[in-house]
C-alpha positions in Angstrom: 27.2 -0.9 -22.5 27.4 -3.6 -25.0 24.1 -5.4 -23.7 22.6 -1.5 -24.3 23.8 -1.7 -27.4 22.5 -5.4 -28.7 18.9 -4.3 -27.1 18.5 -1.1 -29.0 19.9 -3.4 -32.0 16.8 -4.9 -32.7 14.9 -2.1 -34.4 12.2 0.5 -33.0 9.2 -1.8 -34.0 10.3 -4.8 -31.9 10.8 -2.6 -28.8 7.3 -1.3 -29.4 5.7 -4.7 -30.2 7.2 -5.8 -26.8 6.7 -2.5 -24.6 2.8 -3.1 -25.7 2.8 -7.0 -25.3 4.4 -6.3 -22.3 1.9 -3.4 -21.2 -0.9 -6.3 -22.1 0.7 -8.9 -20.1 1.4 -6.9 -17.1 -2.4 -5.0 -17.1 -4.0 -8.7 -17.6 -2.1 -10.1 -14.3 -3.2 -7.0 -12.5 -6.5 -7.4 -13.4 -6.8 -11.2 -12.9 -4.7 -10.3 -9.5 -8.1 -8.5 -8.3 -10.1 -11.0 -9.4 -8.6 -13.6 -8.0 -8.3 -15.6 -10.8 -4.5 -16.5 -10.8 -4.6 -17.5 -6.9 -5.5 -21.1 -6.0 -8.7 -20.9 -4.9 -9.6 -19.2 -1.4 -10.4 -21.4 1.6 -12.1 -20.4 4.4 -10.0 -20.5 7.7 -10.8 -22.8 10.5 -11.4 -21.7 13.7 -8.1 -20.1 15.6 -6.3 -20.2 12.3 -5.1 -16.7 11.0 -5.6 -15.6 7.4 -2.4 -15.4 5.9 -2.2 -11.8 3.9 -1.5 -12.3 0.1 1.6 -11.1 -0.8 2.5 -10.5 -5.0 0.8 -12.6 -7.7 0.9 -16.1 -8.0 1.4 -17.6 -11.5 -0.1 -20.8 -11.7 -0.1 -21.8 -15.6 3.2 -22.8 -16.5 2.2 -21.0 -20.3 1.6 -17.6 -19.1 4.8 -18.5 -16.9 6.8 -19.0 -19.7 5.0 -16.5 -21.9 6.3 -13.8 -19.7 9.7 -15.1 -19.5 10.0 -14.5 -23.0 8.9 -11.0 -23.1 10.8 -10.2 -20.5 14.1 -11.4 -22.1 12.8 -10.3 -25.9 13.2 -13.8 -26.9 16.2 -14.8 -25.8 15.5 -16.8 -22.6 16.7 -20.2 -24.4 20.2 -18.2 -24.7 19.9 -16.9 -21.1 19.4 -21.0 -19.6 22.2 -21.9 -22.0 24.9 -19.7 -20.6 23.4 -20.3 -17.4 24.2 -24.3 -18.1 27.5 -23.5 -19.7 28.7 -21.8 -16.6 27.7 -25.1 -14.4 30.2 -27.1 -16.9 27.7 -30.3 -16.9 29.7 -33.6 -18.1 27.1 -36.1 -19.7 25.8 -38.2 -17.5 25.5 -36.0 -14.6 22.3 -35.3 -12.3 20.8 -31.9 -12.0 18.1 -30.9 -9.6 16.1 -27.6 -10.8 14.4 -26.4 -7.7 12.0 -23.4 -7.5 13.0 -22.3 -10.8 10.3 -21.8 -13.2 8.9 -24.3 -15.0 11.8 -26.6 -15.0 12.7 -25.6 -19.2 16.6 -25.2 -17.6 16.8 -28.7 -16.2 15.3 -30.1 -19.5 18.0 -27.6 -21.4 20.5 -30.0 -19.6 
């Protein structure tokens, strides 16, 4: 409830601003999506080889990456990798390995 509470906290125009930022974002990626435009670019199979069907959308620009992650968390991602990093109680000095996780802004956090 409280998490309800801080969202609807922030005012009816920010909601908006990001409900149509986010309406942008997401018709852009569809669009791009059909074009082809955010896949690495096709290759024609060799002989015998099967096409592999295409499955979701493939962000390849670490911007729009990150771009979306702060929409998505109205801002607050930074706060989000904190806690995250807080509850892995890193002592200075220690190594982390960030695998598959973005753009790798948690492991620089640390």
């Amino acid at each position: 409830m409280g998490q309800a509470n801080a969202l609807f906290s922030l005012g009816i125009p920010v909601l908006l601003l990001h409900a149509g930022a986010l309406a942008v974002v997401a018709s852009l990626l569809i669009w791009q999506s059909a074009h082809g435009r955010l896949s690495a670019k096709a290759r024609r199979p060799v002989a015998g080889e099967e096409k592999a069907p295409h499955v979701g959308i493939t962000l390849h620009s670490a911007a729009l990456y990150d771009m979306l992650a702060w929409l998505l968390t109205f801002g607050r991602e930074r706060t989000f990798r904190e806690r995250i990093l807080s509850f892995a109680k890193l002592k200075p000095g220690e190594v982390v390995l960030d695998v598959g996780c973005g753009t790798g802004t948690t492991a620089l956090l640390a």
